[in-house]
Each structure stands twice: as C-alpha cells, then as structure tokens.
VEXPA-33736 format. One record per residue: x, y, z negated of N, C-alpha, C, O in turn. Coordinates in steps of 0.05 Angstrom, whole numbers, plus 5000, padded with zeros to 4 digits. Each point is the difference from the previous one (the first is absolute). Example, Ala and Ser with C-alpha at 12.3 -4.5 7.8 and 13.67 -1.06 7.14 Angstrom:
% residues 2
ATOM   n_X   n_Y   n_Z  ca_X  ca_Y  ca_Z   c_X   c_Y   c_Z   o_X   o_Y   o_Z
ATOM  5264  4886  4844  4982  5024  5000  5018  5024  5000  5021  5000  4987
ATOM  4972  5021  5027  5016  5024  4999  4985  5022  4986  5010  5022  4996
//
This chain:
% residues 281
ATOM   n_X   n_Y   n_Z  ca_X  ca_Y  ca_Z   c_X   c_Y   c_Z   o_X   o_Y   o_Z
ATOM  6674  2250  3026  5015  4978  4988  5011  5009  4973  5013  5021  5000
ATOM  4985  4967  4978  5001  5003  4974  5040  4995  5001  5018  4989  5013
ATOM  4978  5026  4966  5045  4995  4992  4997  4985  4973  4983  5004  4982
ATOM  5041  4976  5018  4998  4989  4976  5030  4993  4996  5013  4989  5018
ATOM  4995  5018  4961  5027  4997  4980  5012  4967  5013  4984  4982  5007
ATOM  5041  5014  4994  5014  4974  5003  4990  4985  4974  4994  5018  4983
ATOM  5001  4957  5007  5002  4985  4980  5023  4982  5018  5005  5002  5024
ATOM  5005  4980  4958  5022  4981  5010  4987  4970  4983  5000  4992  4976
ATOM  4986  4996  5053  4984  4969  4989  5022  4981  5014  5022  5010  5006
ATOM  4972  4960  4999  5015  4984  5011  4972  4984  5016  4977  5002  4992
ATOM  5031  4981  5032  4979  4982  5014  5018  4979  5010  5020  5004  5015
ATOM  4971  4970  4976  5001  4983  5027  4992  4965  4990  5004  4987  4979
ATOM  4986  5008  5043  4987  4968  4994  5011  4989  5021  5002  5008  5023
ATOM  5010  4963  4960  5009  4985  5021  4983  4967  5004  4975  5001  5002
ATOM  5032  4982  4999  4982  4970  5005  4987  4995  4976  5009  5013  4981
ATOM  4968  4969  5015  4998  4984  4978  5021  4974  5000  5019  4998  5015
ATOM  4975  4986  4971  5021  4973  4999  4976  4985  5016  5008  4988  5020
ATOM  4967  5010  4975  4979  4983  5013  4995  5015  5022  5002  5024  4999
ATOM  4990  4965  5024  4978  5012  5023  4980  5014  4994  4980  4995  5013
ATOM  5018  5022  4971  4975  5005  4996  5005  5035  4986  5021  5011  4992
ATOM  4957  4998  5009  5001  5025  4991  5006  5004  4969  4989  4989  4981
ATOM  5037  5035  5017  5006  4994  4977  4975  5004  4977  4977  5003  5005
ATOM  5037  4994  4970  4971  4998  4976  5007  5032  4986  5021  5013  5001
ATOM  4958  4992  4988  5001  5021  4983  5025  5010  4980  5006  5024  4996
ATOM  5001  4963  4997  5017  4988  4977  5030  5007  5018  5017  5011  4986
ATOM  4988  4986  5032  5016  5000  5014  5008  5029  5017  5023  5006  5006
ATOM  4953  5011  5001  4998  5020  5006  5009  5016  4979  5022  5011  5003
ATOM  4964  4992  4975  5005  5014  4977  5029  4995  4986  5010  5017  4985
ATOM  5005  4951  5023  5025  5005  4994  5011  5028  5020  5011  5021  4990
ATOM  4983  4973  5042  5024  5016  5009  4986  5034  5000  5013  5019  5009
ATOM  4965  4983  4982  4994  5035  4994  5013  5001  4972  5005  5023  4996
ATOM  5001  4964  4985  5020  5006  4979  5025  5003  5009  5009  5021  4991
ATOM  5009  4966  5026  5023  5003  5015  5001  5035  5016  5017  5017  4999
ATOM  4955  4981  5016  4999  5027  5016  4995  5023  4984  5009  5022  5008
ATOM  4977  4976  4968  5002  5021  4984  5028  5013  4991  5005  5025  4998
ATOM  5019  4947  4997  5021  5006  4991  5024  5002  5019  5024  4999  4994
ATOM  4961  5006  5036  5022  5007  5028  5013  4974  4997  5020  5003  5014
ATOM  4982  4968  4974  5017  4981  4996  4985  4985  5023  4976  5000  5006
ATOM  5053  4986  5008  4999  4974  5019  4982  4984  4984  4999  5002  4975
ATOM  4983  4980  5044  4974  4982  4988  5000  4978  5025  5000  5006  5024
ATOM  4999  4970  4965  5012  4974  5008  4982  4983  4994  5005  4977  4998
ATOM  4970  5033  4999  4972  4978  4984  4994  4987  5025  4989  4978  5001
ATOM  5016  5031  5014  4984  4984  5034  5027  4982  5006  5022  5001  4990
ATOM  4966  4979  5035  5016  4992  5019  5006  5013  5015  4991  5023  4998
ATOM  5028  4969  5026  4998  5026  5018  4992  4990  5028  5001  5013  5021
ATOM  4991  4961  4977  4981  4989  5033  4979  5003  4993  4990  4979  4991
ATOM  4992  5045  5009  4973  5003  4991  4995  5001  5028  5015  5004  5020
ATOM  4957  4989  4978  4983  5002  5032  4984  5024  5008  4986  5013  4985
ATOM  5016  4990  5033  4984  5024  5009  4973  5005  4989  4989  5022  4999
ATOM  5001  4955  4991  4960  5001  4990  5009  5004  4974  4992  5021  4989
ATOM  5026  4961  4995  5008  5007  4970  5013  5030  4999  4993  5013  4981
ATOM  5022  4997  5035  5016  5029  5004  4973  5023  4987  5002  5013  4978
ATOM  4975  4987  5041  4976  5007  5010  4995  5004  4960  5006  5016  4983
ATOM  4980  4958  5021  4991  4992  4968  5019  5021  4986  4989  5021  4993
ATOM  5030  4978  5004  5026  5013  4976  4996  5025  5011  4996  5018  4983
ATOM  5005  4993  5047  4998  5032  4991  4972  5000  4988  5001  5012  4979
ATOM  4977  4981  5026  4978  5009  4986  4987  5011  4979  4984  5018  4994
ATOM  5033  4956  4991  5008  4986  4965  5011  5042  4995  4987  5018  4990
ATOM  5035  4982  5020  5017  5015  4995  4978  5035  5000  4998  5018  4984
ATOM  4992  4977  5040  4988  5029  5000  4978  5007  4982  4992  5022  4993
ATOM  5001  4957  5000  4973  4995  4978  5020  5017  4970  4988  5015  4985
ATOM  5026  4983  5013  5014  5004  4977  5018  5031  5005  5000  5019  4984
ATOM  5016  4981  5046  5018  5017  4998  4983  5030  4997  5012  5020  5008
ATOM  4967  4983  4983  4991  5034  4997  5007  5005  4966  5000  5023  4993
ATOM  5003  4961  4993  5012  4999  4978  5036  5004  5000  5012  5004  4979
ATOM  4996  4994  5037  5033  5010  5003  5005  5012  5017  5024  5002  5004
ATOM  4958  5012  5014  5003  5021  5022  4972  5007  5014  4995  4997  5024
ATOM  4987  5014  4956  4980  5018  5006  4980  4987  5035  5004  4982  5016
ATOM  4976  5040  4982  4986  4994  5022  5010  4989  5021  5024  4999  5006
ATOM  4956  4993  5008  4998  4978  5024  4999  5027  5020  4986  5019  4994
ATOM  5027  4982  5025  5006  5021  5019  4998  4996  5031  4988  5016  5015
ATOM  5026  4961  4993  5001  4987  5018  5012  4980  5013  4991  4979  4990
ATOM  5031  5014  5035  5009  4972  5000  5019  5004  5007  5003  5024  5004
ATOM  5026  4956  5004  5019  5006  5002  5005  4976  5022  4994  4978  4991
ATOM  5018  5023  5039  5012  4979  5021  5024  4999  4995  5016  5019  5000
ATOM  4989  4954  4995  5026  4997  4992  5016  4972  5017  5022  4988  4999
ATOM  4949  5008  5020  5020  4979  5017  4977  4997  5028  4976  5005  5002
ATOM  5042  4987  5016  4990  5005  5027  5011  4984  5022  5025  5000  5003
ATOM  4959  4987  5014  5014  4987  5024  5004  5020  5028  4993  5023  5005
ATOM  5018  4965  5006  5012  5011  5031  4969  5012  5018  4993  5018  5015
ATOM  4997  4960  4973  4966  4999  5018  4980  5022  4987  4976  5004  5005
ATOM  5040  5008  4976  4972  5013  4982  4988  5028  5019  4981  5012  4990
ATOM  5028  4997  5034  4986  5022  5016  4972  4990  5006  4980  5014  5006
ATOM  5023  4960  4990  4965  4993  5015  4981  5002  4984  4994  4981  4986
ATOM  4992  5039  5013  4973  4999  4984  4976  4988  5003  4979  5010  4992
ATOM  5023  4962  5023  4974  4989  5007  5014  4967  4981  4986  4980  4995
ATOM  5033  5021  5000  5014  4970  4987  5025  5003  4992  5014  5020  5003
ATOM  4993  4954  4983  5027  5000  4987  4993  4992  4973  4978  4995  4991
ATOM  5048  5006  4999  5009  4984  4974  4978  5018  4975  4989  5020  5008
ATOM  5007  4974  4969  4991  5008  4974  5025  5020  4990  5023  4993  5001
ATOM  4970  5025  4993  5034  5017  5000  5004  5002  4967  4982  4999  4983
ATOM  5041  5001  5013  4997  4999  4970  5005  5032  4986  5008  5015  5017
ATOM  4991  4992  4966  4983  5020  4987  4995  5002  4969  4987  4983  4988
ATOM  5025  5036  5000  4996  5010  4971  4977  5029  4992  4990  5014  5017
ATOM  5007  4988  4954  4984  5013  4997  5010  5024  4983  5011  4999  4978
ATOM  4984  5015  5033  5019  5029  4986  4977  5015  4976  4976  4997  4996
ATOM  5046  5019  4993  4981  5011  4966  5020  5025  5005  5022  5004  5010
ATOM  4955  5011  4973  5020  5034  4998  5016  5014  4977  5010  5023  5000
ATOM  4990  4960  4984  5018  5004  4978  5030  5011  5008  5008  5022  4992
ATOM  5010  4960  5026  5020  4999  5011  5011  5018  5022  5022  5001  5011
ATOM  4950  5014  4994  5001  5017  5033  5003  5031  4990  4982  5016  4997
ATOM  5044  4988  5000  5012  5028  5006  5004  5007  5017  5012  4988  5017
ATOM  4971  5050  4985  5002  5012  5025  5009  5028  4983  4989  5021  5008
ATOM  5029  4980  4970  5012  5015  5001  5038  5004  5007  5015  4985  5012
ATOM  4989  5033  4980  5031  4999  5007  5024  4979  4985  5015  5009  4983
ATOM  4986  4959  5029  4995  4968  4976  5041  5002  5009  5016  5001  5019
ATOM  4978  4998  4948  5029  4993  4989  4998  4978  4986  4992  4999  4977
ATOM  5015  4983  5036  4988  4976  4986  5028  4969  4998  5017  4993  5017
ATOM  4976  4997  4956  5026  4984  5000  5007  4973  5012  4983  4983  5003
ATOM  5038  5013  5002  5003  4986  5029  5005  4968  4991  5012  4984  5013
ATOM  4972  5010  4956  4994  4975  4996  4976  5000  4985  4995  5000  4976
ATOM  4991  5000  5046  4970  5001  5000  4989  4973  4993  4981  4995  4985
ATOM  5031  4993  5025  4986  4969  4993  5026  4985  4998  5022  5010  5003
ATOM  4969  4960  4991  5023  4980  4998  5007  4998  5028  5020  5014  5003
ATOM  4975  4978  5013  5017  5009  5025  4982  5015  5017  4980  4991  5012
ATOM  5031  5039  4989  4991  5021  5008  4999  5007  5035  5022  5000  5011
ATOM  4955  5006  5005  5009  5002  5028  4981  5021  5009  4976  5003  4996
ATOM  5044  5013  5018  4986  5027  5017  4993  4991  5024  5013  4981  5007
ATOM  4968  5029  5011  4986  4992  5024  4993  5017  5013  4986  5013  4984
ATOM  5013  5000  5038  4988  5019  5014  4966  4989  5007  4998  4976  5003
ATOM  4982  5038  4997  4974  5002  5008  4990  5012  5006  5003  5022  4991
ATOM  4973  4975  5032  4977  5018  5010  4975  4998  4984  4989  4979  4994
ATOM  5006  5043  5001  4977  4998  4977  4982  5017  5008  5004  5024  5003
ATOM  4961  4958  5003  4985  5014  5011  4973  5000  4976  4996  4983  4983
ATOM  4991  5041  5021  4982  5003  4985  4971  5003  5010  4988  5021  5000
ATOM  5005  4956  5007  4967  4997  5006  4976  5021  4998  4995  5009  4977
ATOM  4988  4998  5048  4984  5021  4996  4972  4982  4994  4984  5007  4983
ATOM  5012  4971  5033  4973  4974  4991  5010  4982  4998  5024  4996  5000
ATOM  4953  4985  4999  5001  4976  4998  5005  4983  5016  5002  4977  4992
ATOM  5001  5030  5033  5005  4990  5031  5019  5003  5015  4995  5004  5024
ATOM  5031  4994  4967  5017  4987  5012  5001  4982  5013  5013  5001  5020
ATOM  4974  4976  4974  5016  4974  5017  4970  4992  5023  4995  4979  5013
ATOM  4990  5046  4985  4978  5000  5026  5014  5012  5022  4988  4997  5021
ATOM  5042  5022  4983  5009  5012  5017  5015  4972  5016  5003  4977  4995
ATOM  5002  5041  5027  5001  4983  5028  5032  5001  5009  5015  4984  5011
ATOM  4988  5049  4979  5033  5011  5017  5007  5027  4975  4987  5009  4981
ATOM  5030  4994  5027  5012  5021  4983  4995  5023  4996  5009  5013  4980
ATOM  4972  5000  5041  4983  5021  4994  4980  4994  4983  4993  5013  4981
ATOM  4995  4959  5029  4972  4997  4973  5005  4996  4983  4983  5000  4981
ATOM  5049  4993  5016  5006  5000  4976  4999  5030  4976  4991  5001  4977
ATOM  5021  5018  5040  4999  5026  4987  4982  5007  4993  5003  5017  4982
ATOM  4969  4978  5026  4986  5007  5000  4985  4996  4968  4980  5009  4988
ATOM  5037  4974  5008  4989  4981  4967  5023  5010  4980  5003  4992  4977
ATOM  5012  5025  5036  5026  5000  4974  5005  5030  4998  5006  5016  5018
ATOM  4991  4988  4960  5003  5036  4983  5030  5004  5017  5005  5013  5020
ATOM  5009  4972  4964  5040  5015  5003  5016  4980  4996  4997  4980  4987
ATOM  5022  5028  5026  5034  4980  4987  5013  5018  4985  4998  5024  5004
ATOM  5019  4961  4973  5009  5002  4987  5032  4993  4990  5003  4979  4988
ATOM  5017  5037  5017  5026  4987  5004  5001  4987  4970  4988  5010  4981
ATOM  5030  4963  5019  4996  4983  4968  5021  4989  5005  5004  4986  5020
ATOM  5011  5017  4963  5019  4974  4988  4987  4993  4985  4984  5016  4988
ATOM  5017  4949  5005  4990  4979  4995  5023  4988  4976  5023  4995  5007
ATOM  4969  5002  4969  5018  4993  4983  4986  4971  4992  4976  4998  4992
ATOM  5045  4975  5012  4988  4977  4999  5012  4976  4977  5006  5010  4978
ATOM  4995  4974  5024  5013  4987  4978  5004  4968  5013  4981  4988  5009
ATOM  5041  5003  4991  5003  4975  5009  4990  4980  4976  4981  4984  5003
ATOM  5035  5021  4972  4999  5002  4974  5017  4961  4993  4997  4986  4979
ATOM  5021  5005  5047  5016  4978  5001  5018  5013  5013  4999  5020  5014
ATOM  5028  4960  4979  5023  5006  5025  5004  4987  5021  5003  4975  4998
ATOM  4999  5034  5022  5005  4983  5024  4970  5003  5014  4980  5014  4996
ATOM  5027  4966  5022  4979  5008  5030  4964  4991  4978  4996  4985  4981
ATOM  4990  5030  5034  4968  4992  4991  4985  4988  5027  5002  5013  5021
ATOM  4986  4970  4979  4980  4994  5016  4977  5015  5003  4988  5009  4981
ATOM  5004  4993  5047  4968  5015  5005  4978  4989  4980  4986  5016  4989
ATOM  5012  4958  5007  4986  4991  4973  5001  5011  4978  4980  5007  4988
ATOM  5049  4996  5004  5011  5006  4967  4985  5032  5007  4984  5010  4985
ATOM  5024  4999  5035  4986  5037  4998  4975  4999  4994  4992  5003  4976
ATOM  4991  4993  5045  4976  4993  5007  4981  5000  4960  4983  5014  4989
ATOM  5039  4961  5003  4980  4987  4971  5012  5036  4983  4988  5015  4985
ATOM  5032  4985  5023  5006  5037  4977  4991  5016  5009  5013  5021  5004
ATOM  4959  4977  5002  4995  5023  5007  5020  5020  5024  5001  5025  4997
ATOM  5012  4963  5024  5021  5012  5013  5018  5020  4988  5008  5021  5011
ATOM  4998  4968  4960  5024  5020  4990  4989  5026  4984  5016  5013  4987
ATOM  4957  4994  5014  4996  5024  5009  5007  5015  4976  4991  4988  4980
ATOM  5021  5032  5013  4996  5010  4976  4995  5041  4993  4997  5014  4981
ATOM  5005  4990  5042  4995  5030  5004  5012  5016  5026  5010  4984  5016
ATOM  4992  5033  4990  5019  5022  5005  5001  5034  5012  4988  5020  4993
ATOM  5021  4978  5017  5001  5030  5002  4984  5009  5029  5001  4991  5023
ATOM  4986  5032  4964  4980  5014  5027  5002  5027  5017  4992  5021  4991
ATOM  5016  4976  5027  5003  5029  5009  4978  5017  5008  4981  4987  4994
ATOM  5010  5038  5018  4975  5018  5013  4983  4987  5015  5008  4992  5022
ATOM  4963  5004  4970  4993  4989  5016  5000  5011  5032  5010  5021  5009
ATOM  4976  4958  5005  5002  5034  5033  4966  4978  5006  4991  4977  4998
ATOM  5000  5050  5009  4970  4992  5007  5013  4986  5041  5018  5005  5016
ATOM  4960  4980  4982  5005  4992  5027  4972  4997  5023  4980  4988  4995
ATOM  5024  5027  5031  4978  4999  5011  4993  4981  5020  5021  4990  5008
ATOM  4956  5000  5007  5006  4982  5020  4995  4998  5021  4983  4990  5015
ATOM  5044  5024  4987  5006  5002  5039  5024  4980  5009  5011  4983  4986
ATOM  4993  5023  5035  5023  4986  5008  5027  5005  4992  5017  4983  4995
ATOM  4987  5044  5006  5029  5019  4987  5003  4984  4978  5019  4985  5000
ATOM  4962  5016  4976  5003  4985  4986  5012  4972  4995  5021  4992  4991
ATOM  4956  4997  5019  5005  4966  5004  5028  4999  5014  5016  4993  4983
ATOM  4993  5011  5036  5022  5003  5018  5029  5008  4979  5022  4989  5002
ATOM  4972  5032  4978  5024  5009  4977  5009  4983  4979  5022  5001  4990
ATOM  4954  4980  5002  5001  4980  4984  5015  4985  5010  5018  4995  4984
ATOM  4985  4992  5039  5003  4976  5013  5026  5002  5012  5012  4980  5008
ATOM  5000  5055  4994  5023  4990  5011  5015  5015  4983  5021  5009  5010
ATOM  4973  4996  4967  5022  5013  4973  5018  4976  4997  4997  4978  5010
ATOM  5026  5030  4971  5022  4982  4989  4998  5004  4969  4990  5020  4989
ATOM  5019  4962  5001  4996  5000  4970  5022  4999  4990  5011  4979  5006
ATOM  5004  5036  4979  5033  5013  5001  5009  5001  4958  4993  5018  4984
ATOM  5017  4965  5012  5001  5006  4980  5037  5005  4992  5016  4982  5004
ATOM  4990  5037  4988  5019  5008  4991  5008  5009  4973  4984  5011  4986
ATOM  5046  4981  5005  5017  5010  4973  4991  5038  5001  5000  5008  5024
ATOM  4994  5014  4957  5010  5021  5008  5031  5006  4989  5015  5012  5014
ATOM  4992  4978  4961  5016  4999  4990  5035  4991  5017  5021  5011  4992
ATOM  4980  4968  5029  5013  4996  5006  4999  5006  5038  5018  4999  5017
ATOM  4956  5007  4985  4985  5008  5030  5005  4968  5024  5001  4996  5024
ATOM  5002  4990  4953  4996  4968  5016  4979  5000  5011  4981  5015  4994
ATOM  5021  4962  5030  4971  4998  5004  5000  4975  4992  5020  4986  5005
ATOM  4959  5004  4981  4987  4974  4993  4993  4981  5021  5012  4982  5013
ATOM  4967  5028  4986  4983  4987  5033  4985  5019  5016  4991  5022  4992
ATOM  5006  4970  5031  4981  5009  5016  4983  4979  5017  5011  4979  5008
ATOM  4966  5028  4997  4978  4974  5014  4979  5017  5015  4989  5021  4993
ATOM  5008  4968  5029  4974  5014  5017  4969  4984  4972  4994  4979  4988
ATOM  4997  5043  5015  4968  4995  4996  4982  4974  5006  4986  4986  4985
ATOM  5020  5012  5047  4986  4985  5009  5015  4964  5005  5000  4985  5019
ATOM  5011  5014  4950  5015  4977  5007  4993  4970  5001  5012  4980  5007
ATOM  4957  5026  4982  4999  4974  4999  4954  5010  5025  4980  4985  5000
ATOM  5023  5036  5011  4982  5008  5020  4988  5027  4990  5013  5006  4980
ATOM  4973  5009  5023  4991  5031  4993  4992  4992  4970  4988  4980  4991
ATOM  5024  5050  4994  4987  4989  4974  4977  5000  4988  4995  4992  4977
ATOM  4985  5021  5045  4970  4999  5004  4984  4980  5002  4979  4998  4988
ATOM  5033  4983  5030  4991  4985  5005  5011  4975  4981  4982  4984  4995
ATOM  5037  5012  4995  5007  4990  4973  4980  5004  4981  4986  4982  4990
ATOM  5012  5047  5003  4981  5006  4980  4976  4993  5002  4987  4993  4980
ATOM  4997  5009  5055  4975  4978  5004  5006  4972  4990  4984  4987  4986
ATOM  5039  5004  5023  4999  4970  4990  4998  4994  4970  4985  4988  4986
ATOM  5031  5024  5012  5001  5003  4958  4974  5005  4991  4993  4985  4982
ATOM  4991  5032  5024  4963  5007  4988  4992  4967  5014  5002  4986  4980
ATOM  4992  4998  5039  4998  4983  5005  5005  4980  4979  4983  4988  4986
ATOM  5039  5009  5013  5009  4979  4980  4991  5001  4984  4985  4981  4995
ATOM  5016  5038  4988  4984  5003  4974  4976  4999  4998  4990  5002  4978
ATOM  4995  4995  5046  4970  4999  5006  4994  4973  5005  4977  4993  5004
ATOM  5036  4994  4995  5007  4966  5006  4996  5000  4972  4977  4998  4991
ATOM  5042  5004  4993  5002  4984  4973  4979  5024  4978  5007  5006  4977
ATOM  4975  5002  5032  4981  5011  4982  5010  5023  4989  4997  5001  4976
ATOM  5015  5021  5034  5013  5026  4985  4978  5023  5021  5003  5003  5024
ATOM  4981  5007  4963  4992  5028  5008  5010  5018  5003  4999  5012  4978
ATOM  5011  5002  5037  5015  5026  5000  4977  5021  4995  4977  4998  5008
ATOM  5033  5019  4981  4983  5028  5002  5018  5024  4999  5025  4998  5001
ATOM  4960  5026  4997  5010  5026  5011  5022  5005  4976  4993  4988  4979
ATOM  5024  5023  5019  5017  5002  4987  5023  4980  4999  5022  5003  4987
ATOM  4975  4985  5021  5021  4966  4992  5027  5015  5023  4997  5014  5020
ATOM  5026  4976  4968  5024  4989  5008  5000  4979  5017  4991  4979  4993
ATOM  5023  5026  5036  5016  4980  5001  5027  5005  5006  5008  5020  5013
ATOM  5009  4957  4976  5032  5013  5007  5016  4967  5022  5002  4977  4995
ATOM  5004  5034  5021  5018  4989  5022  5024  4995  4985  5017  5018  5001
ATOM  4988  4964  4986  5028  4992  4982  5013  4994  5011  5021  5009  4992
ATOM  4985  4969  5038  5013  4986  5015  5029  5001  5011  5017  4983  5005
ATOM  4983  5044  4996  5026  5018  5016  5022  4990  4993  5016  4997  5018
ATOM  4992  4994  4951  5018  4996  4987  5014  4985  4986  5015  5013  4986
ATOM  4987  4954  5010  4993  4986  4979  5010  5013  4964  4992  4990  4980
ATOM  5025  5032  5020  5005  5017  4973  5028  4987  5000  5010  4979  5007
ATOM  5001  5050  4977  5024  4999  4990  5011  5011  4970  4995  5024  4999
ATOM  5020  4968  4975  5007  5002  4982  5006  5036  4998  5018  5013  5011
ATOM  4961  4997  4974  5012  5027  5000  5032  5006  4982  5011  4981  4989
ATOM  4995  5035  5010  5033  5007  4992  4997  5027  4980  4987  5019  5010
ATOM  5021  4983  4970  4997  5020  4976  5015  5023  5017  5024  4994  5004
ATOM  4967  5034  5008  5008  5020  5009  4987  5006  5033  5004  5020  5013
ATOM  4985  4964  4991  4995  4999  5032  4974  5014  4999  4982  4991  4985
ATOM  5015  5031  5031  4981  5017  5009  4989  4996  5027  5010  5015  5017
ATOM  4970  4967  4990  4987  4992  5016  4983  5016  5017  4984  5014  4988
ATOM  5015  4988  5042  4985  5004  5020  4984  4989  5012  5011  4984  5015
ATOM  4960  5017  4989  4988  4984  5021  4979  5028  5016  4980  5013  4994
ATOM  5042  4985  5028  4988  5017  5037  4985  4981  5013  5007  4977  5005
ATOM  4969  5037  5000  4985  4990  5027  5004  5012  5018  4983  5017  5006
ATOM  5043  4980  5013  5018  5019  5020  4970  4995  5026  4987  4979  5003
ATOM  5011  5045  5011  4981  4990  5017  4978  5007  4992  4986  5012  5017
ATOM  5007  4984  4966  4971  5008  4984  4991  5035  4996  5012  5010  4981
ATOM  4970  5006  5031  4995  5028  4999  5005  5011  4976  4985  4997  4980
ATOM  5042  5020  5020  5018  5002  4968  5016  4987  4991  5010  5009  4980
ATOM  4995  4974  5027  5016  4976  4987  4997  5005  4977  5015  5016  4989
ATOM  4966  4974  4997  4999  4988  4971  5021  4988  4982  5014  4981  5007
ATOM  4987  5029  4972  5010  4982  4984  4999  4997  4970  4989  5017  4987
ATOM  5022  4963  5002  4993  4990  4974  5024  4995  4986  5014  4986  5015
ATOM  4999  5019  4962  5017  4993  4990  5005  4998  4972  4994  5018  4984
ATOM  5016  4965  5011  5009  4990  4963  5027  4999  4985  5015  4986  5013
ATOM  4993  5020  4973  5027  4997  4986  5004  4984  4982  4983  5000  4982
ATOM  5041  4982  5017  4999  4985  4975  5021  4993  4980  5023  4994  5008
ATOM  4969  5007  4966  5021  5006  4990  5009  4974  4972  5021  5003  4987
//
C-alpha cells in the first residue's frame, strides 16, 4: 500500500432544486466550494436516492482531479438487515482516492474540511475479484489480502443533521484518512471468529477519554457485510479487482475533531490489538 502526504480538499453534494440529476454546471459550482474547504449550498437537500446515485457519479468522474487515484469504496450507510447476503437494501457507498490516505505518523489539522468529521473504519484490501461469489466468512477470506486499522476523515461540509441521500449524492463525505499496518489475514476460523468478535475502541490519548466503543459485529459479521457490500456494487456495475479497498465506515456517524486531541483507534480483541492513530492540531 502506497503512503501519501495529507492534502486538505473539501466534499459534499446536497439536492438539486429539480428532481432530477444535478447538471454539470452545478457540480463544478460545488468542486469550486470543495476545492476551497467552503460550505456549498448549490443543491437541495431532498435529493433522491437515484438523483443521490447520479451526483456521486458526476462527482467521482471529476474527484481524481482533487484527490488522486481511484483506490476503492467507502460504506457509509447500512440497515439492521444488512447480515443477509442473499438480499436487502442497495447500500449506499462512496468512492475513495489516495491522495488523502496517510500511513505515516499524520499530524494533521483539525479543520480539514468545512465541517470536518472523524469516523472509525474497517478497511479491507482485496486479494481478487470475487468477493461477492463468497457464501460465509471464511469464503470470504479467502478473497481478501488484509485489514487495515483506518480512521476515516469525512466531511459533512453543512451544519446540522445530513440525510442518507445528502451523503450518498457526496460521495459519503469521503475525503481521506489515516492508515494503520496492514495485518495479512488467513482463512480459517480463528480468524473469521477474531474479526467478528473484536471491539472498535476509539480513544483521547491526550486526555485518556474514551470516545466510543462498538462491537464489530454491529450491524452482523463484518465479513459477511463485506460479502454484501462486493454484492452491491456488483448490482450497480462496479468491478472489484485485486487490490481495491473496501472500508466499513458505518461504526460511527463522525465527530468534529478538536485542535490538540491525539486520537486512538484499538481493535481490542483483534490478534495484537491493532492500532491507528492521528493528532490534530
């Protein structure tokens, strides 16, 4: 996995005024806004899930020009039902670039975007193209190189609550973040079994708060999530291949980072407990 320097971009799309997918013209207003980390208000904000769709697209077509290669995807929203890998909802989903993805020791400033939000994530790194042919969570391993401890640096880029729509059309916020060691993973059960019953622990070091903590398997194994997620994207025409990202964004909806706070994210449970951490200043 390649290291790449912080840049500080901005993201986020909200409605058109019409039903309809926004226009060119309109996009390129709010990547002028995102270039300049500035709140961008060109949309409505009752956009529809098919127009959402349309606007991240719009958006990814363009965003390798403000944050480098296409890398992989980002889950950023999920129902109660999503353990089932034979059905369920269209999951919604951003597209990640590597410009933004520091995996070195990231001191990074804690107004990253117009409204800035940290996220805890599982971030897996694809060995083929066949993920979403697995059945259970071993066949799943069987398709995935390693995890990757990640904070997830996102961008609301409005104040106040966002709709799964309003995400969905921004590209789910996405705007970079930070990567910890990868860990190769093999596929046995020890394995599958460590994934599934780790906790995701994120803590102050500076003040030794704890933030949050969340079981793994909160919304069903995150294996089997990650089958569903290669699925979905196999629905709406996205090829995965060997190398690709995927990151489990869900854990968290994000919180305003704070100028001084030295961040933890433990996968307590996990062989080593891993971890990843950022400072910001």
């Amino acid at each position: 996995m390649k290291c790449f320097l912080f840049v500080c971009v901005t993201l986020f799309v909200s409605a058109p005024s019409l039903a309809a997918c926004p226009t060119d013209h309109e996009v390129q207003q709010f990547l002028n806004a995102y270039a300049k980390r500035q709140p961008s208000n060109v949309f409505e904000r009752d956009i529809s899930s098919e127009d959402a769709r349309c606007a991240r697209e719009k958006l990814a077509a363009k965003l390798p020009l403000y944050l480098g290669q296409h890398i992989g995807y980002t889950l950023g929203a999920l129902s109660a039902a999503s353990a089932d890998t034979t059905a369920g909802p269209v999951l919604h989903w951003g597209h990640m670039f590597d410009r933004n993805m520091v995996d070195i020791i990231a001191v990074l400033p804690a107004q990253f975007g117009a409204q800035p939000r940290v996220k805890m994530g599982l971030l897996f790194e694809l060995k083929d193209a066949h993920l979403a042919d697995a059945g259970s969570p071993i066949e799943a391993l069987k398709h995935i190189e390693s995890v990757v401890p990640f904070i997830e640096l996102a961008d609301a880029m409005v104040a106040g609550d966002v709709s799964a729509n309003e995400r969905l059309a921004m590209n789910m916020g996405f705007r970079g973040g930070v990567l910890g060691a990868e860990i190769p993973l093999q596929a046995d059960q020890s394995t599958a079994d460590g994934l599934g019953q780790m906790r995701l622990q994120l803590q102050d070091l500076k003040t030794g708060r704890l933030l949050t903590s969340v079981d793994a398997d909160l919304n069903g194994h995150p294996l089997s999530v990650a089958i569903q997620f290669a699925q979905s994207l196999q629905k709406e025409g996205v090829l995965l291949k060997k190398g690709d990202l995927l990151n489990l964004g869900y854990y968290l909806e994000g919180f305003a980072a704070e100028s001084g706070q030295h961040i933890e994210l433990k996968y307590v449970g996990l062989a080593g407990e891993p971890t990843v951490t950022v400072e910001f200043n």
